[in-house]
C-alpha positions as MATLAB code, in Angstrom:
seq = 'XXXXXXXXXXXXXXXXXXXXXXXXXXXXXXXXXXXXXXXXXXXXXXXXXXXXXXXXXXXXXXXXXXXXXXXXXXXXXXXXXXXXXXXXXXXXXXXXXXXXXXXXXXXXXXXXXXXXXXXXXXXXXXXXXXXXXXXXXXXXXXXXXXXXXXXXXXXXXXXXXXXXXXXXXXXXXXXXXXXXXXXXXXXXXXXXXXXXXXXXXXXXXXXXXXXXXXXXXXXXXXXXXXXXXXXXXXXXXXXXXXXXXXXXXXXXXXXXXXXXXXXXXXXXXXXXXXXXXXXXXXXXXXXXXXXXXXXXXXXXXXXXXXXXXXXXXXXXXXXXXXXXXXXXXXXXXXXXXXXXXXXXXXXXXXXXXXXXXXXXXXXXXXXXXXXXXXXXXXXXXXXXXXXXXXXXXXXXXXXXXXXXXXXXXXXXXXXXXXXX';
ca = [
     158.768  169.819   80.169;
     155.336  171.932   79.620;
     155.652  172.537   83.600;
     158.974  174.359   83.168;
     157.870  176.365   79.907;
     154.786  177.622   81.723;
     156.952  178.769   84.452;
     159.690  179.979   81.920;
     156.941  182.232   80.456;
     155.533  183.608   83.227;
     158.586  184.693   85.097;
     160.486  185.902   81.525;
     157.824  188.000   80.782;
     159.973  191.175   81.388;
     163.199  190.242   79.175;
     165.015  193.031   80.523;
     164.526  191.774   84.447;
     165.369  188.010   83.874;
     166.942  185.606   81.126;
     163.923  183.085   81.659;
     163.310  183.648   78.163;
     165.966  182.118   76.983;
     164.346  178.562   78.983;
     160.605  179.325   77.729;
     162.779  179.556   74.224;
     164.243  176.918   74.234;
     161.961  174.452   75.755;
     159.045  175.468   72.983;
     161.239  174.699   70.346;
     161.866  171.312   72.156;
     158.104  170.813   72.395;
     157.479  171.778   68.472;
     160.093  169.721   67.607;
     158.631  166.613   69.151;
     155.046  167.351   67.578;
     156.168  168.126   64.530;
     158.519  164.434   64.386;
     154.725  163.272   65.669;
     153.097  164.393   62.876;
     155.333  163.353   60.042;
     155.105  159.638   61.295;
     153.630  158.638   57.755;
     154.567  155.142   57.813;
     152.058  152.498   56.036;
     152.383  148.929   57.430;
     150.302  146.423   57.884;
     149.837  143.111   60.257;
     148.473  139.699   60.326;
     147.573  137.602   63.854;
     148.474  133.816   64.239;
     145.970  133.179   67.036;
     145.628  129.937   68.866;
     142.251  128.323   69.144;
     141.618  129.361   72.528;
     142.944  130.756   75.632;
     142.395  130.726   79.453;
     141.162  133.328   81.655;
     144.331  134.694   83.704;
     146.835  132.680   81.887;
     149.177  134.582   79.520;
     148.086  134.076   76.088;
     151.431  134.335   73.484;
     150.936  134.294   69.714;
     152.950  136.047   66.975;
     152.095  138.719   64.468;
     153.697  139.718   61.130;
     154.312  143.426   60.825;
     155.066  144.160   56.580;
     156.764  147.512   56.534;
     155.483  149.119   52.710;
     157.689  151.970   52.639;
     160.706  152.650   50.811;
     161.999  154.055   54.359;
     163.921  151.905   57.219;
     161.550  151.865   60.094;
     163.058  152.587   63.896;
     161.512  153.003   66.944;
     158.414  151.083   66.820;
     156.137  149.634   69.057;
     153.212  147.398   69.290;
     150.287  147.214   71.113;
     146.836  145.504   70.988;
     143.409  147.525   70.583;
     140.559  145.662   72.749;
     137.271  146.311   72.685;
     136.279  147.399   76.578;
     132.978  147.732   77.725;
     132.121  150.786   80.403;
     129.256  150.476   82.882;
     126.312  151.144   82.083;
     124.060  153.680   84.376;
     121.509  150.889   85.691;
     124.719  148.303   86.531;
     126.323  151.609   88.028;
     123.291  152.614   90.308;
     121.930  149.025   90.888;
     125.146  147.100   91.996;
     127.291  147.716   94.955;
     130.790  147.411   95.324;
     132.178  144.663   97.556;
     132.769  145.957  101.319;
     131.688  149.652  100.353;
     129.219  150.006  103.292;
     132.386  150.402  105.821;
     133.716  153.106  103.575;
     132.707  156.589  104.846;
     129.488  158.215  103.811;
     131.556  160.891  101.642;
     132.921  158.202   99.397;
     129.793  155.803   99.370;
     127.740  159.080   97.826;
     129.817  160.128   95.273;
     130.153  156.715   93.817;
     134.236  156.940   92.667;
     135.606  153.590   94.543;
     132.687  151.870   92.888;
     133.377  153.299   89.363;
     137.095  152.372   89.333;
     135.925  148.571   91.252;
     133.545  148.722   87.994;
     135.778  149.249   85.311;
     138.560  147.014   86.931;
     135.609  144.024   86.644;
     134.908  145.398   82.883;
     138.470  144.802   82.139;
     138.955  141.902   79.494;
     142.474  141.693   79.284;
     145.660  143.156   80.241;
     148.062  143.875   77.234;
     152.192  144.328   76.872;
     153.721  146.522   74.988;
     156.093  144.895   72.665;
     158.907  146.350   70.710;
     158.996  145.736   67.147;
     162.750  145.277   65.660;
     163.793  147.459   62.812;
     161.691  147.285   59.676;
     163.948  147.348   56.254;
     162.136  148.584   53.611;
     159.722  146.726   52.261;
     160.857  143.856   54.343;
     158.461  142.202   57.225;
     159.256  141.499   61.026;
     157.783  138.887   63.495;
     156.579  140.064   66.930;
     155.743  137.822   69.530;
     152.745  139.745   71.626;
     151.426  138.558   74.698;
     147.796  139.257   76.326;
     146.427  138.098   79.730;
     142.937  137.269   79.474;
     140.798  138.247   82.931;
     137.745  137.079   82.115;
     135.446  134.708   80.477;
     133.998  134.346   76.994;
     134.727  136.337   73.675;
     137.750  138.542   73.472;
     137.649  140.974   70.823;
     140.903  142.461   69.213;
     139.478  145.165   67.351;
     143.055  146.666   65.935;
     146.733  147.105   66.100;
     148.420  150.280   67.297;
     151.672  150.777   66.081;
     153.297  153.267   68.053;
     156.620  155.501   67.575;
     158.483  158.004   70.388;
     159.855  161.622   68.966;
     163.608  161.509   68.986;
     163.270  163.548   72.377;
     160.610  161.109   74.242;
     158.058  163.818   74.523;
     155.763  163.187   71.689;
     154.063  159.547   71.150;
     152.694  158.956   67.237;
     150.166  156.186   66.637;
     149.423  154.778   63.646;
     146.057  152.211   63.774;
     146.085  148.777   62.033;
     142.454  147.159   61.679;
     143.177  143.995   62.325;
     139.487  142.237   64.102;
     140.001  139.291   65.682;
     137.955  137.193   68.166;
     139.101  134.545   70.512;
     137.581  132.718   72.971;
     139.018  132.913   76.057;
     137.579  129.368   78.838;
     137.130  129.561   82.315;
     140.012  129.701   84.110;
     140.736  125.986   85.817;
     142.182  124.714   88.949;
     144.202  121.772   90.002;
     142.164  119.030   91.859;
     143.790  116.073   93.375;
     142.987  112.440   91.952;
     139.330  111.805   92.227;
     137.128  108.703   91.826;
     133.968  109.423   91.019;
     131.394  106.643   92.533;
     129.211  104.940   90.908;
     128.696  101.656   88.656;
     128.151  100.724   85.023;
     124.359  101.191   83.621;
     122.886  100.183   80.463;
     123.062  102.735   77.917;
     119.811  102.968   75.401;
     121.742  103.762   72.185;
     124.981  102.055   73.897;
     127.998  102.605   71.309;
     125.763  104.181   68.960;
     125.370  107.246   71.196;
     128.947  107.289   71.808;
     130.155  107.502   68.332;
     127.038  108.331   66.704;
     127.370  105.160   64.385;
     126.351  101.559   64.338;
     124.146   99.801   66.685;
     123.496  100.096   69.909;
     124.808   96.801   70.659;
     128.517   96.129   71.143;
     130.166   92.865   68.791;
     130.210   89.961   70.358;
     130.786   86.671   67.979;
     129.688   85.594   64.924;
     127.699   82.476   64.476;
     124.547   80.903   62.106;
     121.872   82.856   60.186;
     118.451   82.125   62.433;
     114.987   82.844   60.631;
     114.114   86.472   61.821;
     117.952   87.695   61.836;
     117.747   91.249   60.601;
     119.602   91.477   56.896;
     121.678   94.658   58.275;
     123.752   91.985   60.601;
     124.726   89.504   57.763;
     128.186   89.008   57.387;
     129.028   88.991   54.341;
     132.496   87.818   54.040;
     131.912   84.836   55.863;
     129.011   84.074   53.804;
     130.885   84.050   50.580;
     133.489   82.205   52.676;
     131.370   79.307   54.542;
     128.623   79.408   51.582;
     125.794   79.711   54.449;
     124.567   83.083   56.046;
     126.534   83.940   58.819;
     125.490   86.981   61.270;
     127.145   89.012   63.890;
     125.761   88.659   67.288;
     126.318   91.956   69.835;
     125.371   92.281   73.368;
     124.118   95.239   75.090;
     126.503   97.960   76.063;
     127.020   99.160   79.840;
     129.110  101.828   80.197;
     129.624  104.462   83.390;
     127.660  107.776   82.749;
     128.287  111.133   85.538;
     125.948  114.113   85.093;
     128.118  117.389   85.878;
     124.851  119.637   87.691;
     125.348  123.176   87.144;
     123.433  125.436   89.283;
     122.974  129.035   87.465;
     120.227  130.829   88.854;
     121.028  133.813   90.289;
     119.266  137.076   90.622;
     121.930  139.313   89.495;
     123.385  139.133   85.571;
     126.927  140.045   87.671;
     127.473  137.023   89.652;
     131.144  136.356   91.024;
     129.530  133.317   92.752;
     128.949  131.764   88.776;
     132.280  133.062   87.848;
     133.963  130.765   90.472;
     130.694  127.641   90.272;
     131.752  127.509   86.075;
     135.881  127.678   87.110;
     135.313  124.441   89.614;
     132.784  123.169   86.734;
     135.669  123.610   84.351;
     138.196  121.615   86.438;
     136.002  118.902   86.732;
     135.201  118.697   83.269;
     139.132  118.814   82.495;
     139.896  116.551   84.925;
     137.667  113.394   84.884;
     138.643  110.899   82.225;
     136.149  110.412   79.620;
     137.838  107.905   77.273;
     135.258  104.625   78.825;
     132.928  107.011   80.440;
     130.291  109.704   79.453;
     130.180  112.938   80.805;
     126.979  115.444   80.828;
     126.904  118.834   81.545;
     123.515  120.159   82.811;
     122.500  123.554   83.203;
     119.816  125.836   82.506;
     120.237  129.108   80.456;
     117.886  130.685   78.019;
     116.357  126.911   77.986;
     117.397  123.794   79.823;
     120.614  122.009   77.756;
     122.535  119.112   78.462;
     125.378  118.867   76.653;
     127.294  115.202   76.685;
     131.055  114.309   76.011;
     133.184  111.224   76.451;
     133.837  107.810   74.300;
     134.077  109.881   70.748;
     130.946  112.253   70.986;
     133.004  115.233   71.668;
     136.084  116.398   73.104;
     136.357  117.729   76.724;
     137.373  120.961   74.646;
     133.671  121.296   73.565;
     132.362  121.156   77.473;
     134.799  124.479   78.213;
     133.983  126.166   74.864;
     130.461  126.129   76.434;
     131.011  126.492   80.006;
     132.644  129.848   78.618;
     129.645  131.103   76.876;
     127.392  130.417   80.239;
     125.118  133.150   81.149;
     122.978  133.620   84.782;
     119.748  132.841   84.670;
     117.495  135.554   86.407;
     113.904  134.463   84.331;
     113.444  130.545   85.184;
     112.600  128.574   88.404;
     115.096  126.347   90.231;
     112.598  123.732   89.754;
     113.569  123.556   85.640;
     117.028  122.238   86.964;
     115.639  119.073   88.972;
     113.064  118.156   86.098;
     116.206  118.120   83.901;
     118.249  115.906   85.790;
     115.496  113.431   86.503;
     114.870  112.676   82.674;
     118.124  111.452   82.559;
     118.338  109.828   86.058;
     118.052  106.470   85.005;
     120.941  106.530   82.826;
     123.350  108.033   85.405;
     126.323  106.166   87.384;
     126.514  109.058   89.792;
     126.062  112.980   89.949;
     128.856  116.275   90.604;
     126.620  118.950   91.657;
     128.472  122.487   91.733;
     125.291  124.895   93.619;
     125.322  128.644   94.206;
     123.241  128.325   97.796;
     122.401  125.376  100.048;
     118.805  126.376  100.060;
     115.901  123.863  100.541;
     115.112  124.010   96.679;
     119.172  122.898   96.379;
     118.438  120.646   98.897;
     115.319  119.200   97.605;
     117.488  118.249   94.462;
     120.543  116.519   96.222;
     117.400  114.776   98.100;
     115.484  113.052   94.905;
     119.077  112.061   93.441;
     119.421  110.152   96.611;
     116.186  108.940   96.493;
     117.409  107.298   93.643;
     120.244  106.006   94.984;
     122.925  107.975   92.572;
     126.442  108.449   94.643;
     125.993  112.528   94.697;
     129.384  114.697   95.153;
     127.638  118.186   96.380;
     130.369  121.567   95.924;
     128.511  124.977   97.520;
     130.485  127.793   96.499;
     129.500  130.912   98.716;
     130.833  133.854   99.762;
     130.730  132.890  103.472;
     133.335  132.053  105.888;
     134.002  128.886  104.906;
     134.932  127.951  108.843;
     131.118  127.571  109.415;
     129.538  124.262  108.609;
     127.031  123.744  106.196;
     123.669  121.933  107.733;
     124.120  118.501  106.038;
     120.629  118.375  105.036;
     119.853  115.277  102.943;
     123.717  114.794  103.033;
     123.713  113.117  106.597;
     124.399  109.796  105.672;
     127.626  110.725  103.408;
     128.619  114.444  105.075;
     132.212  113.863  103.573;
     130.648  114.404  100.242;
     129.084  117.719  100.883;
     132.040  121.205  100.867;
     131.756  124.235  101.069;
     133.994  126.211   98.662;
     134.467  130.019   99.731;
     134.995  132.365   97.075;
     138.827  133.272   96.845;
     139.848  130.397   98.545;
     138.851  127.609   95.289;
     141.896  126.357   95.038;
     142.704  125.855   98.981;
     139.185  123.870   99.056;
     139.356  121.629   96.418;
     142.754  120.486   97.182;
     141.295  119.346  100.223;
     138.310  116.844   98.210;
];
């Protein structure tokens, strides 16, 4: 359209030579027409969000929102779509990070940077977002919409507004009208099937036994009851049967062994952009999900701002707690390796075997996997590089088990694990 009235206006410039006028005419008042439907779009409406808990990075993500139309006017016409808040690169990440084969690209393109922008702004991307028709609004009646966002990333997705959106009669003009509706949702690492797994490893003695599990009681579990002995703690006095038998009677418990896996994250990177921890927290995540935890105890260990170990299974917390936190992991560029092994060892004693996902197969890395057999914990060891995964990993301190050491090559997860 504002190709053909720039051409309509330069060739009817001489109304006596050509009727090109009569075009350049006709098309501006097509062109006013639209902007000026644009600019009367005066309609006042507002939204609400029904937003699940969480979501999953690159699974669709449908929830519903309630348009409320507050005009005396029938509304027609109307879309919706969502207002993220997106992040652009900054000029350190832009200059200090390099794009993933961009040394085969010619030297014209390496210099003046453009592949690596848009490669930069398509790993800045959050989300992708439809847009969703909203059905005719009566006045002042309300409408539900049911909106749908793809999460492609990680961690907290902010919905910073609704854009409400109408077309001109002619399909020329688009008229927005902005809804400030913030909203956060946290969005987990994306998760991938693994086949059935048994995790090795026997039952240990647990100091604080049922108590740490449910964060109650003793750390004993109830065994019997039987007759009050001098030096019987008060606390275990059974009451009932006391009023019952007319002589103290006291519960007896006997200590609680339980099976206890330490999930080992490795983080340490030098880079805060690490596609390597993108995919180590994703195979973290499916472990997490995956392993049953009603008669076991899980741990998550990593190292972040400070070392944390984080512990789920038999009513302390949900596996949904180990993913809200596995999303909020961030690389660790300022800490040694060696804070990882120092964790690990305080709570060696405890453990019935170890899942370590690493970023290298390094001799630090190796050093760890080495002390954990040195204690003679059954160690499952998951390298995720970006490597050809065809080439064999030295097995290191893995040489008695090797089927317990794999190598899982970055965009090929899924294809590895299923073969675990």
């Amino acid at each position: 359209m504002l190709g053909g009235l720039v051409a309509s206006a330069v060739v009817g410039l001489d109304t006596h030579q050509t009727l090109a006028y009569q075009a350049f005419t006709f098309l501006l008042a097509l062109v006013l027409t639209s902007i000026a439907c644009g600019v009367l779009f005066r309609a006042r409406l507002t939204a609400h969000r029904k937003l699940p808990k969480f979501g999953t990075a690159e699974e669709p993500l449908s929830y519903r929102i309630l348009i409320k139309n507050k005009t005396q006017k029938r509304q027609l016409g109307l879309y919706l779509r969502e207002n993220l808040v997106e992040s652009r690169p900054t000029f350190e990440e832009f200059s200090g990070m390099r794009e993933p084969g961009e040394k085969k690209r010619n030297p014209f393109d390496r210099g003046v940077g453009y592949h690596r922008w848009l490669w930069f702004l398509r790993r800045k991307q959050v989300a992708r977002v439809d847009q969703q028709s909203i059905p005719d609004l009566p006045p002042g009646g309300e409408q539900e919409v049911h909106a749908r966002v793809v999460p492609l990333r990680r961690g907290r997705l902010t919905l910073r507004g609704l854009e409400i959106v109408r077309t001109d009669p002619f399909g020329l003009w688009n008229s927005y009208k902005k809804i400030p509706v913030p909203q956060t949702l946290l969005v987990l690492p994306k998760r991938y099937p693994l086949p059935p797994i048994s995790l090795p490893g026997t039952r240990k003695y647990q100091p604080g036994g049922v108590a740490l599990a449910s964060s109650v009681g003793d750390s004993e579990e109830f065994l019997s009851l039987r007759d009050y002995r001098p030096g019987d703690p008060l606390r275990r006095i059974h009451w009932r049967s006391w009023a019952k038998m007319g002589e103290p009677i006291v519960k007896e418990y006997q200590d609680e062994f339980f099976v206890r896996h330490a999930l080992i994250l490795d983080t340490f990177q030098e880079t805060d952009q690490s596609e390597l921890l993108e995919e180590a927290l994703s195979v973290a995540a499916s472990f997490a999900y995956t392993i049953q935890t009603q008669e076991s105890l899980l741990d998550l260990m990593f190292v972040g701002t400070e070392a944390y170990c984080f512990t789920s299974g038999r009513g302390i917390a949900h596996v949904d707690r180990i993913l809200e936190i596995l999303a909020s992991v961030r690389v660790c560029t300022d800490k040694p390796f060696s804070t990882l092994p120092a964790l690990v060892m305080e709570r060696a004693s405890m453990l019935s075997g170890c899942v370590c996902v690493l970023l290298s197969w390094d001799e630090e890395r190796q050093k760890l996997i080495h002390l954990l057999n040195a204690l003679h914990l059954p160690v499952l060891v998951l390298v995720i590089t970006d490597d050809d995964a065809s080439q064999a990993l030295d097995p290191g301190p893995m040489k008695s088990e090797p089927e317990n050491l794999h190598r899982l090559q970055v965009g090929k997860i899924k294809e590895g694990l299923t073969r675990l």
